[in-house]
KESEKE-748674 format. One record per residue (C-alpha): residue in three letters; y, z, x. Coordinates in steps of 0.02 Angstrom, whole numbers, plus 50000, padded with zeros to 5 digits. Each point is the difference from the previous one (the first is absolute). Layout:
REM KESEKE-748674
alaYZX/...
//
This chain:
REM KESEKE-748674
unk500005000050000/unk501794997850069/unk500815015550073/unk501695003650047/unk500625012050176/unk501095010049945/unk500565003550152/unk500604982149991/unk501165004449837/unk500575016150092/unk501824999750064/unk500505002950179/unk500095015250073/unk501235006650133/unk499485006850152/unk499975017850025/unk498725015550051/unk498765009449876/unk501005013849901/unk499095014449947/unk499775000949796/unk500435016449996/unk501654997150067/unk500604990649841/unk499415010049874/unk500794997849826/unk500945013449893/unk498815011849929/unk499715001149816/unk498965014149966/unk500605016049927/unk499195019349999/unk499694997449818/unk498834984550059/unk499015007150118/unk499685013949890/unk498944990049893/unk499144990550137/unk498365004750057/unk498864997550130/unk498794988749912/unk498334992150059/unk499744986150132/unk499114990049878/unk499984989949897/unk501294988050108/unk501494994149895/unk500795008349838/unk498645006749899/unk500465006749812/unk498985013649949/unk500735004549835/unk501215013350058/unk500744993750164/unk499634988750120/unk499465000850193/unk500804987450129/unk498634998250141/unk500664985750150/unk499034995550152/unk500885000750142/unk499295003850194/unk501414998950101/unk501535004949862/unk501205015950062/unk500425004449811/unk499884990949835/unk501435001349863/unk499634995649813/unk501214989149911/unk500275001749809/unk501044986449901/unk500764999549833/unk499254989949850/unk500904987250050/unk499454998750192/unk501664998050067/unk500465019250041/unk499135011150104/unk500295016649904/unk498885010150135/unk499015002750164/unk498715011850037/unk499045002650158/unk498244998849981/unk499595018850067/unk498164997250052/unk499114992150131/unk498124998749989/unk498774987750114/unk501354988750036/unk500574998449807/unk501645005249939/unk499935010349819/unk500935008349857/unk499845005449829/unk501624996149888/unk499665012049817/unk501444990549924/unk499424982450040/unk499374989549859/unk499324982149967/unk501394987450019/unk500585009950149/unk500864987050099/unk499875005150194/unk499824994150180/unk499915008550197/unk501054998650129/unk498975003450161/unk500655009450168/unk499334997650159/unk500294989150192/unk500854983749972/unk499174990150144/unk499334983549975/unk499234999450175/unk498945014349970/unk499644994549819/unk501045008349913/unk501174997849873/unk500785013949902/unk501604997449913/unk500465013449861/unk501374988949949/unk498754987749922/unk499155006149826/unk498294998449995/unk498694993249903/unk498375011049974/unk498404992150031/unk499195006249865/unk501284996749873/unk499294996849829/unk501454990049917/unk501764994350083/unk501634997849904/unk501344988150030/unk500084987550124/unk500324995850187/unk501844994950064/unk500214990450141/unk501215008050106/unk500145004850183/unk499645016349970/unk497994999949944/unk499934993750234/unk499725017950090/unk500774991950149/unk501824997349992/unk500314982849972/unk500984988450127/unk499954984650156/unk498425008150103/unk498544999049907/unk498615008250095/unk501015016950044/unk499755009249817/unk501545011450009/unk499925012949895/unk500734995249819/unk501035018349905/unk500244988549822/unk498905007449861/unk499154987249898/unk499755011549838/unk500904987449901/unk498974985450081/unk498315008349942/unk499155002249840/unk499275015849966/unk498405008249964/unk499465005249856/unk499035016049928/unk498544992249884/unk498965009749890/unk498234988950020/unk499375003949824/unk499494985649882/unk498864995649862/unk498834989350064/unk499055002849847/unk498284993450031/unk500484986350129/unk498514994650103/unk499964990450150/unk499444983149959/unk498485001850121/unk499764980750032/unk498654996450125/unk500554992150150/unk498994983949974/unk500844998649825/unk501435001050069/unk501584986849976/unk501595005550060/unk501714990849965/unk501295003650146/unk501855003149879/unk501865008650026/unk500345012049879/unk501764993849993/unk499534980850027/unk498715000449865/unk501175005949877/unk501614994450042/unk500164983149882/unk498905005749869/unk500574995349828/unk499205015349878/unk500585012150126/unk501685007849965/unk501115000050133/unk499845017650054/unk498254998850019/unk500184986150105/unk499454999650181/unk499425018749980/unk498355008949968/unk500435002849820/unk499774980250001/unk498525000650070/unk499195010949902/unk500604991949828/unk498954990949885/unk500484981850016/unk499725000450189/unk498235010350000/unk499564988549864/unk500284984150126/unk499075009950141/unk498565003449869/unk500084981549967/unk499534994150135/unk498535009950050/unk500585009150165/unk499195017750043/unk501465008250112/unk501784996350025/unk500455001750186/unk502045006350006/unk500924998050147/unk500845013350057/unk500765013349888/unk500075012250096/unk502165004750038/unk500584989550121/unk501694995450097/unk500834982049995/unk500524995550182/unk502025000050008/unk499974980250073/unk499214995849856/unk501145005449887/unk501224993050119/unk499544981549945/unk499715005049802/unk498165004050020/unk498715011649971/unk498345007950098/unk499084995549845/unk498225001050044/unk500315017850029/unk499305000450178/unk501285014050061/unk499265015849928/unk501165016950029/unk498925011549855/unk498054998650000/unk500185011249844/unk501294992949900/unk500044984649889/unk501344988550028/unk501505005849892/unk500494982949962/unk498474993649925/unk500105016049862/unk501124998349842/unk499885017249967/unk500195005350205/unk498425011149948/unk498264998450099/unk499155003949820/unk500554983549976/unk498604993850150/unk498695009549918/unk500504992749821/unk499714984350077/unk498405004750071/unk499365007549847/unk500204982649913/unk499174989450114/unk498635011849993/unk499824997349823/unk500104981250019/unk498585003750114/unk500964991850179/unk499875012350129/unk501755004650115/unk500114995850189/unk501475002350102/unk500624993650158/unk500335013550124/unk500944999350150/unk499515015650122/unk500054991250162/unk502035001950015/unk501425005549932/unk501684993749935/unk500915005750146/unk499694986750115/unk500034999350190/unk501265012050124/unk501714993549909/unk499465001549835/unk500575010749863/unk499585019149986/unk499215004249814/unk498595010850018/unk498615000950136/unk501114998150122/unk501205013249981/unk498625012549979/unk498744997650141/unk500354981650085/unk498605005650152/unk498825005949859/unk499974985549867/unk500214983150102/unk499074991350183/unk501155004850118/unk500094987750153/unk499125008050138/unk501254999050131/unk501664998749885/unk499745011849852/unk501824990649950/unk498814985149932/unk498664999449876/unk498294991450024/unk500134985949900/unk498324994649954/unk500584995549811/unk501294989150040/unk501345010549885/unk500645010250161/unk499105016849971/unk498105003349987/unk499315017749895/unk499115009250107/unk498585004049927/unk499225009950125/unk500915013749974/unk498935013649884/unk501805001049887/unk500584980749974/unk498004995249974/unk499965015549879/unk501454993749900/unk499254983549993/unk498445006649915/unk500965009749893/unk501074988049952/unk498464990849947/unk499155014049919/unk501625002049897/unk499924983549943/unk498085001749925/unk500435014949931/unk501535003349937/unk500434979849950/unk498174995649986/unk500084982850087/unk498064989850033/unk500384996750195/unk501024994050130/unk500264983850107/unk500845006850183/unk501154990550088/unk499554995250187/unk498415012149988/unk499874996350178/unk501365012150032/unk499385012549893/unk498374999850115/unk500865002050165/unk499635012650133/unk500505000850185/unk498814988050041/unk500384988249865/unk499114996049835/unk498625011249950/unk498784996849820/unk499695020350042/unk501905005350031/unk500605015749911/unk501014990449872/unk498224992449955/unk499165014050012/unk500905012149898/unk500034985549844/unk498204999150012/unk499785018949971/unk501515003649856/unk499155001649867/unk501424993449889/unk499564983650083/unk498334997849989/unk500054989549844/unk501534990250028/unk500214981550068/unk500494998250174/unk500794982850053/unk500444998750157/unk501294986550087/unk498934998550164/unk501504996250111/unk501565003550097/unk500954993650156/unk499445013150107/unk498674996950139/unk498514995849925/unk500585000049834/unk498944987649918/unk498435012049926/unk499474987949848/unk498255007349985/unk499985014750091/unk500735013949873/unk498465014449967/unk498844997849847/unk500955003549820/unk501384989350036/unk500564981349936/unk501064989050127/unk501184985049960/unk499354988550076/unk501264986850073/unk498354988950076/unk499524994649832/unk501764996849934/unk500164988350149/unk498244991649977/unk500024995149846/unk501844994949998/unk499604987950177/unk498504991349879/unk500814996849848/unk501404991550118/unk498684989550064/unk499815006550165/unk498444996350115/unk498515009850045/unk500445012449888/unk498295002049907/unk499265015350089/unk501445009549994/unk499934995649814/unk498425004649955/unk500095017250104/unk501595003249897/unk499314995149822/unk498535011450051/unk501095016950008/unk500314997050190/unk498235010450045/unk500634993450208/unk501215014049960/unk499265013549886/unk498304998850006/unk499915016750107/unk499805017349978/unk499574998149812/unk501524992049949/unk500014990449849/unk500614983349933/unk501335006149928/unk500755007350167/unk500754981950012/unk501495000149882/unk500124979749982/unk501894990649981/unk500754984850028/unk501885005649958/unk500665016750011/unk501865008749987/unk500114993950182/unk500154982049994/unk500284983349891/unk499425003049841/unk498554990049909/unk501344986949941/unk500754997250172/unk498405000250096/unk499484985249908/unk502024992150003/unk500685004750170/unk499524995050179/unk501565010550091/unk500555017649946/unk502005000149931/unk500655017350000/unk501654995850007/unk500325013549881/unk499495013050137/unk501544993050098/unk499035002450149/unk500174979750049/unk498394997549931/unk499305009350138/unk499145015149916/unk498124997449918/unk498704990350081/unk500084983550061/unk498174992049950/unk499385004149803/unk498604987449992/unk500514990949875/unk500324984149931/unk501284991949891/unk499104984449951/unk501524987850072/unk501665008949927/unk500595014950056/unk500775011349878/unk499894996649785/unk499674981549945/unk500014989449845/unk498394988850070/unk498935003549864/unk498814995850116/unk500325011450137/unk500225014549845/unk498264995749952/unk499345002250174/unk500715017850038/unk499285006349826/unk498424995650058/unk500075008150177/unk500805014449911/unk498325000049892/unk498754996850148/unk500795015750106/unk499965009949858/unk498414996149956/unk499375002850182/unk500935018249991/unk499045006949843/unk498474992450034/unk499645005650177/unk499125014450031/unk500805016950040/unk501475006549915/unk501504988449961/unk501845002449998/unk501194989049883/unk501915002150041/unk500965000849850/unk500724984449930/unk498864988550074/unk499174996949826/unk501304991749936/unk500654992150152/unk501735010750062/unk500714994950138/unk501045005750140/unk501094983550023/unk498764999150195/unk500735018250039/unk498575007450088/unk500735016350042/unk500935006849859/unk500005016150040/unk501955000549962/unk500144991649868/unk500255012249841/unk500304985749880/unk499514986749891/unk499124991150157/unk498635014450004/unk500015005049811/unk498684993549874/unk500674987449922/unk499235002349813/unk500434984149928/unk498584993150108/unk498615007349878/unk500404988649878/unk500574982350118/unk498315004850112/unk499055005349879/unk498664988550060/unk499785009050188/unk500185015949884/unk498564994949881/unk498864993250153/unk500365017650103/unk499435010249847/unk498324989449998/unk499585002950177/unk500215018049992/unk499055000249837/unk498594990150098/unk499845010650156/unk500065014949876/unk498704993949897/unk498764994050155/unk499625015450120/unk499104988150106/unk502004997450071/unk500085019350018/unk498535001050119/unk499685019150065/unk499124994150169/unk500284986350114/unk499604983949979/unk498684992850137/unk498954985949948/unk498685012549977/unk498524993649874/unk499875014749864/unk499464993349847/unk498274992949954/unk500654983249954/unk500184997050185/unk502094998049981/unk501145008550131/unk501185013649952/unk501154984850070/unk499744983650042/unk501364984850071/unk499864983749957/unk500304983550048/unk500634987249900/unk498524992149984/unk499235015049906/unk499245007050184/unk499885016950076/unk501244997850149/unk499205002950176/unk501025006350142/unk500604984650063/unk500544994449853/unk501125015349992/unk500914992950165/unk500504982149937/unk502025001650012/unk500114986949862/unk499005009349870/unk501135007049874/unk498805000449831/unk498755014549994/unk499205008749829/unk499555017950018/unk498315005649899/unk500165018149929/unk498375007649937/unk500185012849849/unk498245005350043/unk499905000850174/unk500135020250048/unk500955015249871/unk501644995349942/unk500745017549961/unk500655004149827/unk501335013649975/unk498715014049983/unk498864994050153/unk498764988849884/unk499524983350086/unk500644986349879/unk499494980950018/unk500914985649987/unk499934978849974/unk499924989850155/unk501824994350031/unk500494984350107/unk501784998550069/unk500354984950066/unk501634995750125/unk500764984050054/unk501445002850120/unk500124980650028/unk501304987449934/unk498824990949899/unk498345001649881/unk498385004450066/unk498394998649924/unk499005016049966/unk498264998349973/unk499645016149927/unk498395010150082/unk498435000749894/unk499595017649982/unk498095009049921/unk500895002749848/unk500004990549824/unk501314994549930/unk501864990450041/unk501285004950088/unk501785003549889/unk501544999450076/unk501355014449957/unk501484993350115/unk500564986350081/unk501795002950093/unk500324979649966/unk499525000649827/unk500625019249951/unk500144996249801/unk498254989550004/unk498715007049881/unk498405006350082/unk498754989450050/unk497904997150029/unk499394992650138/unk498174994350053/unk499455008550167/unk499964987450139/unk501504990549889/unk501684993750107/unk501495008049965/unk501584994550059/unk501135012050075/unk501754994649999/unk501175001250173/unk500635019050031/unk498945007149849/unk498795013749969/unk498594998449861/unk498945015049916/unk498394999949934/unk498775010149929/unk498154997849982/unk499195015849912/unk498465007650061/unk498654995349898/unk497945000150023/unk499494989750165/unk499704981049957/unk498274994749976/unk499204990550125/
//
């Protein structure tokens, strides 16, 4: 995904020595009559915890001097008093405030050495977020003041910086966590059922028509009928949110008119984003939650835990690094000044420390719990499973998710990358987990283009990628399949653009990446060739079909069902407008990619033979003497390995036996299936398909045809030729009947 240094953003700093915090500390608030009613508290739990008569503050902090609670008015604006947090217990600061109540609006300022070199960065002057903040109010300003280093001409000296950012920051806010969850249940869909469908809260609902404009791009909209009704529609299992989590937009950004819209730039791993809640509640979240339960799609979120919103050494100070800098980030060996930058953002978590890797798991836990989300899909895992000696399947971080009992039933989708050394791990996260996996995107994107020697890449890809995950007991479903994603052109573009245009970004076209594998059939951009119009539905069919009929577990990005497009942006990770919002007037002018979408899904739904539990080998497991799976020829004939070499081959038909080996039902039962046929043609033109005579009576039918998408099903003799039209895919079934007689 596209990431932005904010170091980069960060003004100029003038040169001068380290300053001691302490030697700038701001006018005490607090009164005799305040520390009267504060009391020592407990050390745990960490962050502002309500229990019906007062509430305990509880703040990590190793290397802090002295800790000072801020407490705000209604309206966030004026800080109406300041209490020292009295205790100081295994390295956490704590109080107990009787008088505090939900809706409490607070943050810390945090005393201690102000010395970058030695990783350190205290600054009382800045107001502080809390980690463990359950809700935020208001919003970020983008002023000088949120930089802990006084801006100026010499960047890299980090003077000490005396403005307080109070006004700059929104606040925390006291949440009572009770709801009526009434009998909500976790969904519960197995992992080979699964079908998730990769959305934006606020992109989703932006544009659409039933919602009213309040609702709109929040997850009130989300949760309302009309939309759930859509998602029900079209058969998906899971919707897969990107982030939601609070997050910060980066000041060039707003700078140029835009937006970090992805939400990439988390700064609370607690707290819903504000902005996509109408009522600025987190009950909201849960409503949401509650009625995709009902609607029976399961709730996967995004998370960001590999860095922070704070960016590299001149970035802004919000919350981590005000309160332990040496504690929560990779510190440079030799310069503790710079941050290890293995992310690409300018910071990197460091989750080797027992404190930052237990607020990541109970961040997590939180978000099972207390907002009942189905799982979580983590952004550059790789990081996440760093140690000193670099990536590690049995780090802590991996480790201590393995043994949380809060996780043991949730989905775990890991992005198997970052820029670090070594940071490419596709296939080797530990047993439980589900990885993107970019190597089938790429694969099957390359064929449909028409590249050469593509065909055993293809047919390890189609086959759940077992070259990858075939260890250690993993499953199919470990690969998580996609062609398009957030990152990237969408389905429309891949099929209309040859060159990314982000423009928009006003980076001179030179953010996103350069090569998208794809094809624009001659025009670059929208056309009126009917022609040309015709040919991009159909590739839009074939790598559709390809996606939902592969095995493993497939992702659909949102939109790509009814053909949205990005105008050839393939990095709109700014762009907080109608460019990256649904665009709803599509159901009814595509209803055709719409109507052809909802069929596949109901196909691989309704055939578990496409859901396989084990890997696929070639292994013969049924008494009819037919492969679990079997390639074909053209001329109807079992491929042999050099066949499998020719660079010009581009037609292949996969065999899938329904008999061959358990297909596991929801409750463990072995369930058997038809034999289905999928046929491919990645070539220009038509190629004759003998199709393979099989033991079994009876014709083959065919259920879809990516040329033909509105054609009625037909029968088919075995050994009969069918012709398979240039860039299509063809489905058939033959069900499994007594063997033929002799």
């Amino acid at each position: 995904m596209r990431r932005s240094d904010l170091g980069d953003l960060a003004p100029k700093a003038r040169l001068s020595t380290s300053v001691a915090a302490r030697h700038a500390v701001p006018r005490a608030l607090t009164s005799s009559t305040t520390r009267s009613r504060v009391w020592p508290g407990q050390p745990w739990p960490l962050g502002a915890t309500w229990d019906g008569k007062g509430v305990n503050f509880a703040l990590f902090s190793a290397h802090a001097e002295k800790v000072e609670l801020c407490l705000f008015d209604a309206a966030g604006v004026r800080e109406i008093d300041r209490i020292q947090l009295p205790e100081y217990t295994d390295e956490v600061w704590h109080g107990y405030l009787a008088d505090a109540r939900p809706g409490t609006l607070y943050g810390y300022r945090v005393y201690g050495p102000y010395d970058p070199r030695a990783g350190h960065r205290f600054n009382p002057n800045k107001l502080l977020l809390d980690p463990y903040a359950r809700a935020l109010y208001g919003r970020f300003l983008q002023t000088e003041a949120i930089f802990g280093f006084r801006v100026g001409s010499a960047r890299e000296d980090l003077s000490f910086d005396r403005r307080d950012s109070a006004r700059a920051m929104p606040k925390c806010r006291v949440v009572d966590g009770s709801f009526q969850w009434g009998d909500d249940r976790p969904p519960g869909t197995p992992w080979s059922d699964s079908i998730l469908y990769e959305a934006h809260v606020r992109g989703f609902t932006m544009l659409h028509p039933a919602l009213p404009q309040p609702l709109r791009g929040t997850c009130s909209g989300l949760g309302s009928e009309p939309v759930i009704d859509y998602l029900r529609s079209l058969g998906i299992t899971a919707i897969e949110l990107l982030p939601v989590q609070a997050r910060f937009d980066e000041p060039h950004l707003l700078q140029h008119g835009l937006r970090n819209y992805w939400g990439y730039n988390t700064i609370g791993f607690f707290a819903p984003d504000p902005q996509l809640l109408s009522t600025g509640l987190s009950a909201e979240f849960k409503t949401m939650v509650r009625q995709l339960h009902d609607a029976g799609i399961e709730v996967i979120l995004d998370v960001v835990y590999n860095h922070t919103a704070e960016g590299n050494h001149l970035g802004p100070t919000l919350s981590f690094r005000g309160i332990d800098n040496a504690s929560y980030y990779r510190l440079m060996p030799n310069d503790h000044r710079h941050y290890i930058n293995d992310t690409g953002t300018g910071n990197t978590l460091n989750l080797s420390h027992p404190r930052v890797l237990q607020m990541v798991l109970d961040s997590l836990t939180y978000w099972v719990e207390h907002m009942h989300v189905d799982g979580f899909r983590f952004d550059l895992a790789a990081t996440l499973g760093r140690e000193e000696h670099g990536f590690d399947p049995g780090s802590g971080f991996f480790d201590v998710i393995r043994q949380a009992p809060a996780l043991q039933h949730v989905k775990l989708i890991a992005e198997p990358w970052d820029i670090g050394p070594g940071g490419y791990q596709l296939g080797h996260f530990p047993p439980g987990w589900a990885e993107w996996n970019d190597r089938y995107r790429d694969a099957v994107r390359r064929y449909w283009r028409g590249d050469e020697r593509l065909l055993p890449d293809l047919g390890a890809r189609l086959s759940a990628s077992a070259d990858l995950f075939d260890h250690r007991g993993r499953r199919p479903w470990a690969t998580v399949n996609f062609v398009t994603a957030h990152d990237g052109f969408t389905l429309n573009d891949l099929v209309s653009y040859n060159e990314k245009h982000n423009e928009a970004n006003q980076e001179n076209n030179q953010d996103g990446h350069p090569e998208n594998l794809s094809f624009n059939f001659g025009v670059e951009g929208p056309t009126d060739d009917p022609a040309i119009a015709a040919q991009r539905a159909q590739q839009m069919r074939s790598l559709l079909a390809t996606l939902l009929l592969s095995q493993g577990t497939p992702m659909l990005l949102a939109g790509d069902e009814v053909a949205r497009s990005q105008g050839g942006n393939n990095n709109a990770y700014c762009q907080d407008n109608e460019m990256t919002w649904q665009d709803w007037s599509l159901v009814e002018t595509r209803a055709d990619l719409l109507g052809f979408t909802r069929q596949l899904i109901a196909l691989r739904r309704s055939h578990p033979v496409l859901r396989r539990m084990r890997f696929l080998h070639g292994n013969f497991a049924c008494k009819r003497g037919i492969k679990d799976i079997t390639w074909f020829t053209p001329q109807g004939i079992e491929k042999t390995p050099e066949q499998w070499e020719d660079p010009m081959a581009r037609c292949i038909g996969v065999l899938l036996n329904g008999q061959a080996g358990p297909t596991i039902g929801s409750h463990g039962s072995p369930i058997e299936d038809d034999l289905l046929l999928i046929i491919l043609n990645s070539h220009h033109d038509v190629v004759e398909f003998t199709l393979p005579a099989v033991p079994i009576d009876g014709p083959w039918t065919r259920l879809i045809d990516t040329a033909e998408p509105s054609a009625a099903q037909e029968t088919l003799a075995m050994g009969s030729v069918l012709p398979i039209k240039g860039r299509s895919l063809a489905v058939l079934s033959l069900p499994t009947m007594a063997p033929a007689e002799a």
